[in-house]
N, C-alpha and C positions, 0 to 999 in steps of 0.2 A: 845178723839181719833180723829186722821186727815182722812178727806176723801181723799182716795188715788185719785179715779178720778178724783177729784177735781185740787189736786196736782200733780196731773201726768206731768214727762218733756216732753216738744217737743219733738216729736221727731227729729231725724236725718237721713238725706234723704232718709225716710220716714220708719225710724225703730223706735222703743221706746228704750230704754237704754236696757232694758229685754231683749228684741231678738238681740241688737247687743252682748251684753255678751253671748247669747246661741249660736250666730253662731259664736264666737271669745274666745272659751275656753279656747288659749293659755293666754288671757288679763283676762275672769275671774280668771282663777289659779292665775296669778300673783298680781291682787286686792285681791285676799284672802289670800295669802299668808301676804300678806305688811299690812294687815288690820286686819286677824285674826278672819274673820267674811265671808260668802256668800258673792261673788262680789253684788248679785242684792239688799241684807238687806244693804253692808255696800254703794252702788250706790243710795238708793232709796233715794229722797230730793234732790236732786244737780240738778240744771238745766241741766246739760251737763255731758258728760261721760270723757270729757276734766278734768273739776273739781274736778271730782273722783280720776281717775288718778293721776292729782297733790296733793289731797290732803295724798294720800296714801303714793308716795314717798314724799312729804313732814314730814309727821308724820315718816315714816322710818327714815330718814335721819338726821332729827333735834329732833329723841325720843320724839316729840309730841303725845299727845292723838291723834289716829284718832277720837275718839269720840268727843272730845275739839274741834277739827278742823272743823270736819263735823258740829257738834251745831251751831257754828260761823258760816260758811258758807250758811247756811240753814235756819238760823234765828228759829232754834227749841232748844228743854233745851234736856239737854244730856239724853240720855236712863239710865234707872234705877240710883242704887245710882253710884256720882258722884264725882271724884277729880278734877274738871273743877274749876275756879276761878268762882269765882260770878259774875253772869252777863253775863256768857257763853252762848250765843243761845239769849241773848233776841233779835234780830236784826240781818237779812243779813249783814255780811260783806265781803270785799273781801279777799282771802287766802293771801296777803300779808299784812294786818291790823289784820287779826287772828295772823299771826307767830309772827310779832309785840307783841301783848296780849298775847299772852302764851308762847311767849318763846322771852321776851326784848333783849337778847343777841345775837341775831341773827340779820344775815344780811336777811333780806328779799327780799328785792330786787333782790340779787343775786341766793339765793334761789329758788323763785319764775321762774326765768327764768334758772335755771340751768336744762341739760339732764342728768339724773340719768345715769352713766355709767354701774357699774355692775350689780343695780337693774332694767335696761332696758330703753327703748327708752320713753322721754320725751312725754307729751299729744299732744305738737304737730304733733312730729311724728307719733303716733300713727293714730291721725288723717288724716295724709298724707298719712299713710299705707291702712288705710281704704279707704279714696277716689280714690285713685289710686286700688285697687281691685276690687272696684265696679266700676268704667270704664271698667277695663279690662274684667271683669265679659257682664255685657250690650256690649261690643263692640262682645264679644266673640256668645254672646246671637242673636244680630243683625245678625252675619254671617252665622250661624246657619239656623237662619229663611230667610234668603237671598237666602242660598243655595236650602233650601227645597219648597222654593214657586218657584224658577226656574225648578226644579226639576218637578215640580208639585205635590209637595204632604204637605201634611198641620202634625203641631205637637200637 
């Protein structure tokens, strides 16, 4: 058994992948939906919440195991019994050398960089969405405290 601590991702500016999916429900329903598992079980192991995301519409889209996907990308062996190819998880790799491995017929490349139209906005975005909230969030916060210490009163 993995020590989670041990393994725990960076966070991102200054969340852990756990409390960005608790404050962003709309993005766990849709990792659960696309993966079929709790955003935070089928999220835990990926460095980034980026990865997640790709590997989920990826798995949608190219009827990849997410579980196949995630082992590959995570460098861990697939959870319980497994129709993953041999050799699945021995070693991090990247999500465009997985879809390679488990699905040769595919173009990866394009893949990899395509935005999922009807199943939602690509990991970039996502991440654009999130930076740009927590701006507006801390600017919103700043004015706030701007106001109330001219004011003279403290929150």
């Amino acid at each position: 058994m993995r020590d989670s601590a041990a393994l725990a991702p960076v966070p991102a500016h200054g969340k852990t992948m756990d409390q960005l999916l608790t404050q962003n429900t709309k993005l766990a329903d849709k990792i659960s939906i696309l993966t079929g598992e709790p955003a935070q079980q089928a999220c835990s192991g990926f460095k980034n919440l980026g990865q997640c995301v790709a590997a989920a519409h990826v798995s949608k889209n190219l009827k990849i195991s997410f579980d196949c996907l995630k082992s590959d990308m995570t460098g861990t062996a697939p959870s319980g019994p497994s129709s993953c190819p041999a050799g699945t998880g021995s070693k991090s790799i990247s999500l465009g050398k997985s879809i390679q491995t488990l699905s040769p017929n595919s173009d990866s490349k394009t893949e990899t960089k395509k935005r999922p139209s009807a199943s939602g906005p690509g990991p970039e975005r996502l991440h654009q969405e999130f930076v740009i909230s927590s701006m507006l969030r801390r600017r919103s916060h700043a004015k706030r405290d701007c106001f109330l210490s001219e004011a003279g009163e403290s929150h």
